[in-house]
Backbone bond lengths (Angstrom), bond angles and torsions (degrees), N, CA, C in turn:
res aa  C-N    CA-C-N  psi(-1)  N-CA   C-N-CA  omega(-1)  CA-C   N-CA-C  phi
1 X - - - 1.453 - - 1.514 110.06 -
2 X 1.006 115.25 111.17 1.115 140.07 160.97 2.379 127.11 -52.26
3 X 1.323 97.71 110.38 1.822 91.42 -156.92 1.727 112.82 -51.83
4 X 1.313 101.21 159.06 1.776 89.93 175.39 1.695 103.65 -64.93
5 X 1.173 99.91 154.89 1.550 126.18 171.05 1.880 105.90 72.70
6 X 1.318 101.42 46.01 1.346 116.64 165.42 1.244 110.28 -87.91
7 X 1.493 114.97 169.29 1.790 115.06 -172.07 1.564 98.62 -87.44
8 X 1.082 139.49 10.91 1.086 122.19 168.44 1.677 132.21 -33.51
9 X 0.976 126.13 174.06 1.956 118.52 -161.91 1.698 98.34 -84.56
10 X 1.389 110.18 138.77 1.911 103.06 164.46 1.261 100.63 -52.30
11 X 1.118 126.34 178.03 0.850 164.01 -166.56 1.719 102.86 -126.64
12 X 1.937 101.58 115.87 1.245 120.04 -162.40 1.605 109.20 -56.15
13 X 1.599 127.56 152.18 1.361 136.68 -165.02 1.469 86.60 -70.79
14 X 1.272 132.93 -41.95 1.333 112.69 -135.34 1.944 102.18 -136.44
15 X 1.625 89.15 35.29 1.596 103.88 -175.73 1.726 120.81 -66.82
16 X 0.813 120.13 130.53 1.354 129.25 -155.70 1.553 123.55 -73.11
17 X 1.266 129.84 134.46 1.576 128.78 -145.46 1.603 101.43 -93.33
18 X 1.245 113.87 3.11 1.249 110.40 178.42 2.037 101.84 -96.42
19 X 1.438 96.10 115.81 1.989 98.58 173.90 1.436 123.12 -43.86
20 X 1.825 107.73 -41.14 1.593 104.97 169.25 1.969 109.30 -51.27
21 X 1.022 124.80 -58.59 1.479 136.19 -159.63 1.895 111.70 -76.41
22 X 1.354 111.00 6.53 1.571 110.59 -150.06 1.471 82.54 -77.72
23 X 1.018 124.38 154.40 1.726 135.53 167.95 1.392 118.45 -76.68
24 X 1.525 121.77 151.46 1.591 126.68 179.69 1.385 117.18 -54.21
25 X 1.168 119.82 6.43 1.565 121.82 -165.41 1.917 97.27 -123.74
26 X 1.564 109.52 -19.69 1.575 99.41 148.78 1.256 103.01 -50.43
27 X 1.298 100.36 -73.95 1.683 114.11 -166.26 1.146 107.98 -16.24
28 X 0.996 103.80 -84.11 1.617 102.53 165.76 1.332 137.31 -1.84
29 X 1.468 113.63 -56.92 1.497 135.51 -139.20 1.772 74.93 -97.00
30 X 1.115 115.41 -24.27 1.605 102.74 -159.78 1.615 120.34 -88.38
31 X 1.847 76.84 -28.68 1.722 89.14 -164.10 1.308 95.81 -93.93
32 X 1.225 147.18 9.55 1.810 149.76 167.71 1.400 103.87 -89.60
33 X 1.214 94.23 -17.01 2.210 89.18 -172.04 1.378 98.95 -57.55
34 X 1.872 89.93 151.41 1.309 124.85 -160.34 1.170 100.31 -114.57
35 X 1.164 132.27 129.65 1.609 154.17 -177.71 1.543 112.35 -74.88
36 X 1.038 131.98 118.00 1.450 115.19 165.42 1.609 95.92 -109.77
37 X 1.172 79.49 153.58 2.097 97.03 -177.84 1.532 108.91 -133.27
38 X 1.165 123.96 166.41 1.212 141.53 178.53 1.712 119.00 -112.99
39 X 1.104 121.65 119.20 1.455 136.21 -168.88 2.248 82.16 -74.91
40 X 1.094 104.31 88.24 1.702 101.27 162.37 1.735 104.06 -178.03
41 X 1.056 113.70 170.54 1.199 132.14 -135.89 1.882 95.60 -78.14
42 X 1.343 119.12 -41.92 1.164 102.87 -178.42 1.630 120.55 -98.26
43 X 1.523 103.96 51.77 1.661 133.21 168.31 1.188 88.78 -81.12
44 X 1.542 130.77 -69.81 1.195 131.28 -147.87 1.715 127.16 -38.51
45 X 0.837 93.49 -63.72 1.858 112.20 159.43 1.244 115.42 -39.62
46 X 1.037 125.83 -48.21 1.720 125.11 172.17 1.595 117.63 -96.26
47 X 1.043 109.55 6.26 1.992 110.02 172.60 1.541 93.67 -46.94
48 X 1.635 107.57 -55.29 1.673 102.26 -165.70 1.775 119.89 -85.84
49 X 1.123 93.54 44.48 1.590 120.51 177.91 1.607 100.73 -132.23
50 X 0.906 133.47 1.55 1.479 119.70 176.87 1.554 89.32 -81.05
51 X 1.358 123.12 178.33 1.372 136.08 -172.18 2.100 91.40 -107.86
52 X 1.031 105.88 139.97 1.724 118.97 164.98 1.534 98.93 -33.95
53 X 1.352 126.64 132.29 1.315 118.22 151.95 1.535 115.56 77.56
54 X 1.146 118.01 23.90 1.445 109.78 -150.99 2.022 103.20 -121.45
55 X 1.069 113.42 107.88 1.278 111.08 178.02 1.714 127.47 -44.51
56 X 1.347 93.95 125.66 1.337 110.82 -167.77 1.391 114.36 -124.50
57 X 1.388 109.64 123.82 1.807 123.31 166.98 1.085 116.44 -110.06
58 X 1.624 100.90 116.75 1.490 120.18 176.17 1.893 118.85 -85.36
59 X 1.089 109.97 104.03 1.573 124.10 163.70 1.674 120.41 -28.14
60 X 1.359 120.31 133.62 1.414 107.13 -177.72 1.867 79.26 -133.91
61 X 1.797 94.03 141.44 1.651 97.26 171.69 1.900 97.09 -138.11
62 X 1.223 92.76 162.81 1.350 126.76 -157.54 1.709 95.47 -58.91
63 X 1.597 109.42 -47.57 1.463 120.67 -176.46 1.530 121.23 -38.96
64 X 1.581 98.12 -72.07 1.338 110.47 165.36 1.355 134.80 -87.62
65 X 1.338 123.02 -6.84 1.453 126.07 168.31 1.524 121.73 95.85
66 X 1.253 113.94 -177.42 1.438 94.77 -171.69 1.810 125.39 -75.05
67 X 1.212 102.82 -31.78 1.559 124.95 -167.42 1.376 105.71 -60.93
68 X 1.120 151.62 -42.15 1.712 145.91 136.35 1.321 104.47 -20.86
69 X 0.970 137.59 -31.31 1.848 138.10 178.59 1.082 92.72 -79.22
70 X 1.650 127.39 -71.37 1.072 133.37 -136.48 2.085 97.01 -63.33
71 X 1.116 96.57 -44.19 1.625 109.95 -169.07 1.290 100.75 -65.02
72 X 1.542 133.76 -43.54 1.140 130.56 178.21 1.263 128.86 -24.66
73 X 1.784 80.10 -60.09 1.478 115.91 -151.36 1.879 110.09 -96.23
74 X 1.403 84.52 18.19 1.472 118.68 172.92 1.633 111.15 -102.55
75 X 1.159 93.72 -48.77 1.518 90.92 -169.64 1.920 104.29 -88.90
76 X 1.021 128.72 -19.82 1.205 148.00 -160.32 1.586 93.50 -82.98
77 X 1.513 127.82 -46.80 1.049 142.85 -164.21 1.849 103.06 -83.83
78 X 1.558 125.25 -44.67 1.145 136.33 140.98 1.238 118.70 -34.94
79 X 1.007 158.66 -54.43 1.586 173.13 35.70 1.956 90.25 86.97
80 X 1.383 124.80 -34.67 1.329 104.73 -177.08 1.824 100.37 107.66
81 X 0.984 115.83 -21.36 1.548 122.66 -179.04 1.268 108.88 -57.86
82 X 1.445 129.96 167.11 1.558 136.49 156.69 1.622 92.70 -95.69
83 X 0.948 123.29 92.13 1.527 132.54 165.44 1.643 116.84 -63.08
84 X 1.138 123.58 114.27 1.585 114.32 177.42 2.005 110.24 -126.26
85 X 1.122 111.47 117.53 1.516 116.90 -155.66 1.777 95.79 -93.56
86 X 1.106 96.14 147.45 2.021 108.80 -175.53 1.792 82.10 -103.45
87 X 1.265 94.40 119.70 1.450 107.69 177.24 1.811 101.81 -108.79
88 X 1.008 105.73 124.60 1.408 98.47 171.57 1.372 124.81 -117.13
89 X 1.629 109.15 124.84 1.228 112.65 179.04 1.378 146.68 -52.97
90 X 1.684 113.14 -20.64 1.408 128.09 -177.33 1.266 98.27 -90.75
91 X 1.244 130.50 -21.17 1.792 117.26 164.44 1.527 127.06 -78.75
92 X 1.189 88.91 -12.52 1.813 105.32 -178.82 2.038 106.67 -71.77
93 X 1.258 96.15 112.99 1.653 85.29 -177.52 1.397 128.10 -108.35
94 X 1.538 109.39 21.53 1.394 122.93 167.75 1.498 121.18 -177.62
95 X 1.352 131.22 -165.51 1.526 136.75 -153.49 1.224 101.97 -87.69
96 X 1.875 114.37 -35.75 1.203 135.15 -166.64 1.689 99.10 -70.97
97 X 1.258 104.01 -33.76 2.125 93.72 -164.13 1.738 98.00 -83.63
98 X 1.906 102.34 -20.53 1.746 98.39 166.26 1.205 124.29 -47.39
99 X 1.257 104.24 -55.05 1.663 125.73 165.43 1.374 117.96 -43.10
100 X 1.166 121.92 -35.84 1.480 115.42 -151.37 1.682 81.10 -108.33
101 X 1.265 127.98 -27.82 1.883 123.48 -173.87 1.268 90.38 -50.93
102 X 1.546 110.66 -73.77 1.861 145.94 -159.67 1.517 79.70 -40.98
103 X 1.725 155.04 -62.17 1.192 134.64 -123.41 1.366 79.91 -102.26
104 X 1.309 130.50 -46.33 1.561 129.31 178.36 1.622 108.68 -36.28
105 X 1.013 103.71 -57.33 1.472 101.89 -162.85 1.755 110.60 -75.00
106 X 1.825 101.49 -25.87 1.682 97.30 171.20 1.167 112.90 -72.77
107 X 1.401 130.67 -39.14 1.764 140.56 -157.22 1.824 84.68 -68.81
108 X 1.171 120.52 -57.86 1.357 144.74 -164.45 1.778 116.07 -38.83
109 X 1.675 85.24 -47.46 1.465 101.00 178.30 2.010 102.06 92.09
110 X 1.475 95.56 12.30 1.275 79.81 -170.94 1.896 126.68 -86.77
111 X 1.172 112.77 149.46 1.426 94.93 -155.28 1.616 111.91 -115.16
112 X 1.469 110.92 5.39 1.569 116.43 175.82 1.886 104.46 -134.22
113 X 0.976 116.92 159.05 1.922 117.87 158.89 1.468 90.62 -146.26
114 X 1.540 96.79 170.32 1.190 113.22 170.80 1.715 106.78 -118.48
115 X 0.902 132.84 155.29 1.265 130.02 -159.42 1.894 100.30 -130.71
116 X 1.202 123.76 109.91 1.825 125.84 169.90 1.537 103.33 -120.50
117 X 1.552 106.31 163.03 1.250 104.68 -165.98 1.764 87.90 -94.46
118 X 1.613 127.64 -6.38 1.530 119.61 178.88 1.521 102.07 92.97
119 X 1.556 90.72 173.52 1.525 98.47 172.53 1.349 115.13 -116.31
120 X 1.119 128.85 -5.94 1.665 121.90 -171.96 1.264 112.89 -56.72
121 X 1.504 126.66 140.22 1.603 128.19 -161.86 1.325 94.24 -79.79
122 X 1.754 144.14 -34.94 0.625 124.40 164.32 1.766 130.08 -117.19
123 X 1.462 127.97 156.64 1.724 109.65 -173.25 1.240 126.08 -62.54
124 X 1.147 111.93 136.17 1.725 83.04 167.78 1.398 144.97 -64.68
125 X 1.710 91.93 -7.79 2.089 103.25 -172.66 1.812 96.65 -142.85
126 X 1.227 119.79 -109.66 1.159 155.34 163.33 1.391 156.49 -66.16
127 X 1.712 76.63 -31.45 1.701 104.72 -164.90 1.592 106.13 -104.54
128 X 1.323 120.45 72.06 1.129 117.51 -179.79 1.794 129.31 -70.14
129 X 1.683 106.01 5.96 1.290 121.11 -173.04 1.106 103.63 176.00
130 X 1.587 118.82 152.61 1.252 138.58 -165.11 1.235 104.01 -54.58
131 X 1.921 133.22 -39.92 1.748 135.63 -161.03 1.392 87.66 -64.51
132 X 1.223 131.43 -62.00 1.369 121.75 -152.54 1.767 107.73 -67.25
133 X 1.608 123.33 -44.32 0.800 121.04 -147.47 1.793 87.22 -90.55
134 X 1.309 121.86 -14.83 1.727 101.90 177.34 1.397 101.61 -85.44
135 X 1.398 130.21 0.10 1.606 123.90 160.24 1.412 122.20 -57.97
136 X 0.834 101.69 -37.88 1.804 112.66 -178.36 1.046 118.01 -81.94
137 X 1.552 113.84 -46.29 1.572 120.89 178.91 1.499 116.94 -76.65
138 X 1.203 109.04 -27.02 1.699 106.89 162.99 1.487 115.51 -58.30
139 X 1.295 127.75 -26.43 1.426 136.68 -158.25 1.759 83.00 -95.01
140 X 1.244 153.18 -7.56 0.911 137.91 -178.84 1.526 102.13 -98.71
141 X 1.719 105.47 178.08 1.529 117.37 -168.87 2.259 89.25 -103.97
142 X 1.366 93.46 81.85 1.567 97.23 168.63 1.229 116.72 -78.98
143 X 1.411 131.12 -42.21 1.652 135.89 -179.19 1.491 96.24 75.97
144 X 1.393 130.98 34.38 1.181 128.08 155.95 2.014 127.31 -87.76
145 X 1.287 87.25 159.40 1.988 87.10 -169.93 1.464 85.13 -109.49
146 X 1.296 147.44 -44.87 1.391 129.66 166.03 1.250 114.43 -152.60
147 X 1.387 105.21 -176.53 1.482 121.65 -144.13 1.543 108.89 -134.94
148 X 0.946 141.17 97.01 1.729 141.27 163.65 0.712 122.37 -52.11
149 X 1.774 138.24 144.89 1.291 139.81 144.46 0.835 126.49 -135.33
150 X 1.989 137.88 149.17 1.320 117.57 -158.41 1.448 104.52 -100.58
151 X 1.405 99.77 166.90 1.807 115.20 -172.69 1.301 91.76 -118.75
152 X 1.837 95.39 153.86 1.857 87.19 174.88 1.898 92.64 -129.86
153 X 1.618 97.89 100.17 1.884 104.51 -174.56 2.199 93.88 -47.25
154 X 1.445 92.34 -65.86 1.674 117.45 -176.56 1.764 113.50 -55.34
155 X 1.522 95.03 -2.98 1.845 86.27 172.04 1.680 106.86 83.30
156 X 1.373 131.19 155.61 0.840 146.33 -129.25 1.772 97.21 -111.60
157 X 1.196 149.81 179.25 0.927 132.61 164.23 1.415 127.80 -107.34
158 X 1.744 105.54 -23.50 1.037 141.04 163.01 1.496 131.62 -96.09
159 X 1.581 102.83 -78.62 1.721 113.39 156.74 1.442 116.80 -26.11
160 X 1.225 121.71 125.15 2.096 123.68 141.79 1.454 107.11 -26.84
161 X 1.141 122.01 163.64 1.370 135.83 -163.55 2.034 85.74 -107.33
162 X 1.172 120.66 -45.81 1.546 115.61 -170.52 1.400 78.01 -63.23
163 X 1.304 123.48 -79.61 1.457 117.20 -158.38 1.164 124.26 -27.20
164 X 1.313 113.87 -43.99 2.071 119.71 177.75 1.551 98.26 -52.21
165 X 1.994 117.00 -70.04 0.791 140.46 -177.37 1.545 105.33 -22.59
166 X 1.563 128.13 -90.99 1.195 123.47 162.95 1.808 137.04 -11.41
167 X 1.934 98.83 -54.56 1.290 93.17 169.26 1.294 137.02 -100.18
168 X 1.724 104.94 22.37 1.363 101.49 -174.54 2.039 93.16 -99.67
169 X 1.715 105.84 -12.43 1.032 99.59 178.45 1.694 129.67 -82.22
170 X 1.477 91.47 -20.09 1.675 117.05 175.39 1.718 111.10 -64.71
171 X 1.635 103.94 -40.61 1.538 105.73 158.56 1.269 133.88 -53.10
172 X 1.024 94.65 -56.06 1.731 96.43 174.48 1.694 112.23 -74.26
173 X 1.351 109.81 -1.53 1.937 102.66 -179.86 1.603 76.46 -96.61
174 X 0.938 168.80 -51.90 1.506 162.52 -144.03 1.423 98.68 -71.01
175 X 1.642 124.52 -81.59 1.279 144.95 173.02 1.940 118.56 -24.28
176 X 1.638 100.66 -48.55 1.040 120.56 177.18 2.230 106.74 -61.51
177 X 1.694 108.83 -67.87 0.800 134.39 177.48 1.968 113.37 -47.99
178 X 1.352 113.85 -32.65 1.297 114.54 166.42 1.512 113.81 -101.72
179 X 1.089 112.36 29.51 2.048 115.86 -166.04 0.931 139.03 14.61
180 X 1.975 94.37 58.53 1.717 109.66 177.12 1.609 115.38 -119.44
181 X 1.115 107.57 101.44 1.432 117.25 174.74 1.437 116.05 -21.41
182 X 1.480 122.58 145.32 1.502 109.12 -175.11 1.292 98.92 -159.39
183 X 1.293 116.24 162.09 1.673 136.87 177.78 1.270 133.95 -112.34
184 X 0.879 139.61 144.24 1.878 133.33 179.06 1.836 106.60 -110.47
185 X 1.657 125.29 90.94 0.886 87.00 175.25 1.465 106.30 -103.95
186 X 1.213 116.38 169.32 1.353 115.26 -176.50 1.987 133.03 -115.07
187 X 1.430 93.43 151.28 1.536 90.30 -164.54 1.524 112.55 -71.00
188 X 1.430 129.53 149.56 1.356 146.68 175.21 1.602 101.63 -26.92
189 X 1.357 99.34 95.73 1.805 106.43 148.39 1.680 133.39 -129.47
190 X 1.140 96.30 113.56 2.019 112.29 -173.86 1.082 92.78 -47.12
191 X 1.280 138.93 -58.24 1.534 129.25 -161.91 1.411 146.19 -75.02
192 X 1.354 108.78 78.98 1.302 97.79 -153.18 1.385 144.34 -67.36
193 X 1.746 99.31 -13.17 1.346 104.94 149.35 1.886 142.10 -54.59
194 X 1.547 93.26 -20.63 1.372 120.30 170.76 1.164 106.89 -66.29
195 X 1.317 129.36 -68.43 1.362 161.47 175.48 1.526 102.94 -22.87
196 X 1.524 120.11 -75.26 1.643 136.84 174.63 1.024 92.07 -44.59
197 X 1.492 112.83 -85.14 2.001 115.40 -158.95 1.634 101.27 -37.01
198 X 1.183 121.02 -48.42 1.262 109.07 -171.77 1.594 134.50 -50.30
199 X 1.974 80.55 -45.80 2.056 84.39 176.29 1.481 109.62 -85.93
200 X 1.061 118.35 -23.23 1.765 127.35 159.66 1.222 91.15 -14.42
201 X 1.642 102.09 -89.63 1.542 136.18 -167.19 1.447 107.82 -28.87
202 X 1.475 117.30 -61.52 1.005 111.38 -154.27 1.712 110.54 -105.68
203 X 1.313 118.94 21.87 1.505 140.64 145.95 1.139 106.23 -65.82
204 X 1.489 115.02 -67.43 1.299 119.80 -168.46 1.547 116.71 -70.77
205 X 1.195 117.10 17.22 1.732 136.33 -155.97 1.610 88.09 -129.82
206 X 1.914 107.85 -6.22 1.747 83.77 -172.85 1.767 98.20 91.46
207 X 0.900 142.67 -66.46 1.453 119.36 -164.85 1.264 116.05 -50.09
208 X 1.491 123.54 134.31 1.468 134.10 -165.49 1.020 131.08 -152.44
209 X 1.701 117.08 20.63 1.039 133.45 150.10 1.804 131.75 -81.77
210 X 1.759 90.83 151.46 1.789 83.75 -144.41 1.883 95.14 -59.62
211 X 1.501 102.54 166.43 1.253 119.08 173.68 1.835 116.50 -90.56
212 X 1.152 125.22 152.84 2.063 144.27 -179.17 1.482 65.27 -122.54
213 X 1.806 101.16 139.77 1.670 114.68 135.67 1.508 103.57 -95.05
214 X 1.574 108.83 141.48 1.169 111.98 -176.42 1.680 110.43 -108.38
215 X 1.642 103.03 91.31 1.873 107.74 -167.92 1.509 93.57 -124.14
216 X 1.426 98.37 146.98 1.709 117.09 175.90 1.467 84.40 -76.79
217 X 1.809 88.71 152.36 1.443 114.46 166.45 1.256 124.65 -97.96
218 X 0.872 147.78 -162.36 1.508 150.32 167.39 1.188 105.33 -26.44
219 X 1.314 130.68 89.19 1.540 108.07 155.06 1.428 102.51 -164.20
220 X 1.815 103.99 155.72 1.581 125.67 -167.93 1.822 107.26 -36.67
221 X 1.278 125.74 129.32 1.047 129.27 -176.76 2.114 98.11 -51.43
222 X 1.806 102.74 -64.71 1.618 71.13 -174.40 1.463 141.91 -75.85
223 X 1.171 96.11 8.97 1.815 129.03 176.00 1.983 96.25 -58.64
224 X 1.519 104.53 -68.89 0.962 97.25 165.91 1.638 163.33 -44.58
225 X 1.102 86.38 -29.64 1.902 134.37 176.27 1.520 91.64 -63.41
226 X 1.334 106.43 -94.92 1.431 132.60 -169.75 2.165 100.00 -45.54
227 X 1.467 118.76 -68.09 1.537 118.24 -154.13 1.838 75.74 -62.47
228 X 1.630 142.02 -55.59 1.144 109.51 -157.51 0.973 147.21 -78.55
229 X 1.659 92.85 -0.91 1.589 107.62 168.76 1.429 114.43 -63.23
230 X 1.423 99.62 -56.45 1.810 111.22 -169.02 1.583 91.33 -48.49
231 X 1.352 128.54 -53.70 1.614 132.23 -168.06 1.201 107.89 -61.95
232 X 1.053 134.00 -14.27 1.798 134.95 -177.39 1.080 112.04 88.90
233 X 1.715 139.25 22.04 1.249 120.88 -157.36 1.781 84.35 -105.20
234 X 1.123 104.46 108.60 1.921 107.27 -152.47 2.017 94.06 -101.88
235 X 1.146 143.06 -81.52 1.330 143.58 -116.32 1.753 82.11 -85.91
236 X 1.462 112.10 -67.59 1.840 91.92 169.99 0.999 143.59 -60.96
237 X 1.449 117.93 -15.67 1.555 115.44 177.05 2.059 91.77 -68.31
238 X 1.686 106.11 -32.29 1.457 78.52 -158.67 1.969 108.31 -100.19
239 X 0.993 94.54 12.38 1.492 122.99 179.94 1.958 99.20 -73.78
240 X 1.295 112.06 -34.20 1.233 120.30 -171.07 1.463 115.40 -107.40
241 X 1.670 114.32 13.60 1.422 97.95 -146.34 1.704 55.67 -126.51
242 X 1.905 132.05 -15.67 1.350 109.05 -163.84 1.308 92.04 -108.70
243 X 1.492 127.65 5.83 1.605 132.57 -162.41 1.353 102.63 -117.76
244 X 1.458 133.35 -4.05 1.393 130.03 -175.61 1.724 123.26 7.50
245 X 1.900 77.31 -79.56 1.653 100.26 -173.51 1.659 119.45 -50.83
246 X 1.427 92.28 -51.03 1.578 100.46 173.46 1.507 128.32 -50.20
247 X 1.273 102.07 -44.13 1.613 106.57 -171.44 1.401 101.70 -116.69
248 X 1.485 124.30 43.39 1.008 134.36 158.64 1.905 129.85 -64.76
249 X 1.597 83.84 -19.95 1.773 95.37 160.30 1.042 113.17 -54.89
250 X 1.333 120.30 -54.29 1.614 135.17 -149.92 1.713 95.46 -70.53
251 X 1.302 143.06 -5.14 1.029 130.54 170.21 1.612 118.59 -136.85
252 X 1.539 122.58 124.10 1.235 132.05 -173.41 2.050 100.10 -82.51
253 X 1.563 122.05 162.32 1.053 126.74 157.72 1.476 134.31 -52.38
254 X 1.767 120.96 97.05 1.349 110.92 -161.77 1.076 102.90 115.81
255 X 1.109 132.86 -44.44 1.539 136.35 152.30 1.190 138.27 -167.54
256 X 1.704 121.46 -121.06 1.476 99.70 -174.55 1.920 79.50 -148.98
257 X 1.408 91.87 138.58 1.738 117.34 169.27 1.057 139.98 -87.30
258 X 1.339 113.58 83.54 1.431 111.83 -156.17 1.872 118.03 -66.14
259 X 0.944 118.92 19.38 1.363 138.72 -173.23 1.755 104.17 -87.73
260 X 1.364 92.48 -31.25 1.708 108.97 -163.01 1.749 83.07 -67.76
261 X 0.938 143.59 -51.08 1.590 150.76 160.99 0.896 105.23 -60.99
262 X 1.335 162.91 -113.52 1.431 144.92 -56.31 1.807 78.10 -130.35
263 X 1.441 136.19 -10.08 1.704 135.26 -171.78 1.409 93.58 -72.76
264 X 1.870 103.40 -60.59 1.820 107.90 -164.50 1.461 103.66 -52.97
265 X 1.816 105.85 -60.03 1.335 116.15 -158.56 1.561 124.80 -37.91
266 X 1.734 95.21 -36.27 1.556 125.76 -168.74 1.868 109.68 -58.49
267 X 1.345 102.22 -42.23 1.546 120.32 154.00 1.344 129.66 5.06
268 X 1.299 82.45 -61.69 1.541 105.45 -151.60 1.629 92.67 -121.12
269 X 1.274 114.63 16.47 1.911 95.07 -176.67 1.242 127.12 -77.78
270 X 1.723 98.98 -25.21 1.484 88.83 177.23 1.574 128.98 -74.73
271 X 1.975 86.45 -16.19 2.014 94.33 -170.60 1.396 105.95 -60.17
272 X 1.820 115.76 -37.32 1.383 140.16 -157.27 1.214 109.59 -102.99
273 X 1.873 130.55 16.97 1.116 121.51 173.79 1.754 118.95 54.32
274 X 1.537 119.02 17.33 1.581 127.88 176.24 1.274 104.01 -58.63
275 X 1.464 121.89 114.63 1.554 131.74 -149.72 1.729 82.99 -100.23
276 X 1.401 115.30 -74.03 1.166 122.11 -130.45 2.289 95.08 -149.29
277 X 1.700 97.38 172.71 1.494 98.14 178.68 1.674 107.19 -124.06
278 X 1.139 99.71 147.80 2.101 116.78 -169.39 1.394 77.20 -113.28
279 X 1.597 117.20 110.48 1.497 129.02 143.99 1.192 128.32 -71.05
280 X 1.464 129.63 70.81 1.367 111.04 -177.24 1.734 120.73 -62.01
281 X 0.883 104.42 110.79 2.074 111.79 -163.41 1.744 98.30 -92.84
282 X 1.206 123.07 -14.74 1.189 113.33 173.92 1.269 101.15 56.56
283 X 1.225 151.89 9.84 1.730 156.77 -159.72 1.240 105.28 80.92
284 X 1.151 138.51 -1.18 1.583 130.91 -151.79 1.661 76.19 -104.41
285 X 1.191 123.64 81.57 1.480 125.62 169.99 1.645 110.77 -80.26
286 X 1.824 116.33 -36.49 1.755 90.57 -166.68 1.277 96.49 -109.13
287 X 1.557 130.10 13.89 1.827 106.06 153.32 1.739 101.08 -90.58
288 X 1.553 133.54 9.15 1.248 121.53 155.70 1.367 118.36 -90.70
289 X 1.437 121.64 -23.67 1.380 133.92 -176.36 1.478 106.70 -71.83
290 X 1.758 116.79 -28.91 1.378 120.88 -177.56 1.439 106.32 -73.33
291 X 1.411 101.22 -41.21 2.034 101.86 -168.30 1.305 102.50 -78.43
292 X 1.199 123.92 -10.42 1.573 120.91 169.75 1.486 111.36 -62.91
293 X 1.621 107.22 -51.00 1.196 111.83 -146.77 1.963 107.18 -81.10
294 X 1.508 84.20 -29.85 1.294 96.23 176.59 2.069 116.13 -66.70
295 X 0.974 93.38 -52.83 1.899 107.12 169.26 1.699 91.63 -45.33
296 X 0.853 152.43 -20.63 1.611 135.36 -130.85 1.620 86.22 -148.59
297 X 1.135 140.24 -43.28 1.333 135.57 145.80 1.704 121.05 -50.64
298 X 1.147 116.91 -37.62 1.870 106.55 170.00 1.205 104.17 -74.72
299 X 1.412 150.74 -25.63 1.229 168.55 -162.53 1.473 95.89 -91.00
300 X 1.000 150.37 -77.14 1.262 158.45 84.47 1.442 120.68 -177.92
301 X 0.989 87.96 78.28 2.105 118.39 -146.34 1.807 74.95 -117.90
């Protein structure tokens, strides 16, 4: 397995919705997916459900702080993984913890982060959002090959929609301007008409960094409901909780199929530069590790 955001081929505009017929460059798209995990107690049990080699994003929350990531994404990286840590800027409370991330991630060997501005209502220092705080940290000696940032297709829950707009573009003029490759992956949206118009939009806005779809993997419909609330993933969880009937495709009996996404989305990857896939696993790592393996066996990868 090959890590997410490898050069592997897009994935054709006009690839076909039937799974027997999908092209080698699905394949692709499937077998690079990136794991997100959760720094909490019932990870443990499924560490040995991640796949060998298999890129992994570690979660940082407001509760416990950053250093549960950082350690994770320590041991995860030990483990043989491509470990990539969600550093968040509104917990960061000075120049000095910039310093001390940037040496983490060089000593570390680590070669991607993802960068969120967090949830804490208030900052802890300075860094009231990711623009300011990837100014500083670019100026440090990180030894990173790239850099993430999140997109919101479904809109923000809080933030103005110009406002995102603006700073997801200010990221990438930073990233660009210090010559560090970078990514947009993006947060959970059911709608996939939402979804297109959005990166449409913001192609044609000039943004041109490659795209992560950001889709849950295998896991119990109210599993989902419930962990994404507590996680903040707010306008789709509740977009779906007022759309039932409608997007009643989007979920099979027993759970939910992430295929029902990632078939349409795939569509359009090459028009939209769709690099790579953001598994949100919620911990439920080996009923996502199974639908991987299985997708990648009909394929016969």
């Amino acid at each position: 397995m090959t890590p997410c955001g490898s050069s592997s081929p897009a994935v054709r505009q006009n690839c076909p919705t039937s799974l027997d017929d999908m092209s080698s460059s699905l394949h692709h798209l499937i077998a690079d997916a990136r794991y997100e995990v959760i720094p909490m107690k019932n990870l443990e049990t499924q560490l040995e459900h991640i796949p060998a080699g298999a890129s992994v994003s570690v979660t940082c929350s407001p509760a416990k702080g950053q250093q549960p990531t950082l350690d994770l994404t320590s041991r995860l990286a030990d483990l043989g993984h491509m470990a990539v840590p969600h550093i968040s800027a509104r917990l960061c409370p000075d120049e000095a913890e910039v310093k001390r991330l940037a040496e983490f991630c060089r000593s570390h060997g680590i070669k991607e982060v993802f960068l969120i501005a967090g949830d804490p209502e208030q900052p802890a220092g300075k860094y009231d959002g990711v623009v300011s705080f990837l100014r500083d940290f670019l100026s440090c000696d990180h030894g990173l090959q790239r850099i993430g940032v999140t997109a919101y297709p479904d809109g923000h829950a809080i933030i103005p929609a110009q406002v995102v707009h603006e700073a997801l573009h200010a990221k990438q003029e930073l990233l660009k301007d210090a010559g560090v490759a970078g990514f947009a992956s993006t947060q959970m949206c059911f709608d996939l008409t939402q979804w297109t118009t959005w990166a449409a939009a913001e192609r044609a806005a000039g943004f041109d960094l490659p795209l992560h779809i950001g889709v849950p993997g295998v896991i119990d419909r109210a599993k989902l409901f419930t962990m994404g609330m507590r996680l903040g993933i707010g306008n789709s969880m509740r977009f779906v909780k007022k759309n039932g009937g409608v997007l009643g495709r989007l979920f099979k009996p027993g759970g939910y199929d992430p295929n029902k996404l990632i078939i349409p989305l795939s569509k359009r990857a090459d028009e939209l530069n769709i690099e790579g896939l953001h598994l949100f696993t919620f911990n439920n790592v080996q009923a996502t590790a199974e639908w991987q393996r299985k997708m990648l066996n009909r394929f016969g990868g």
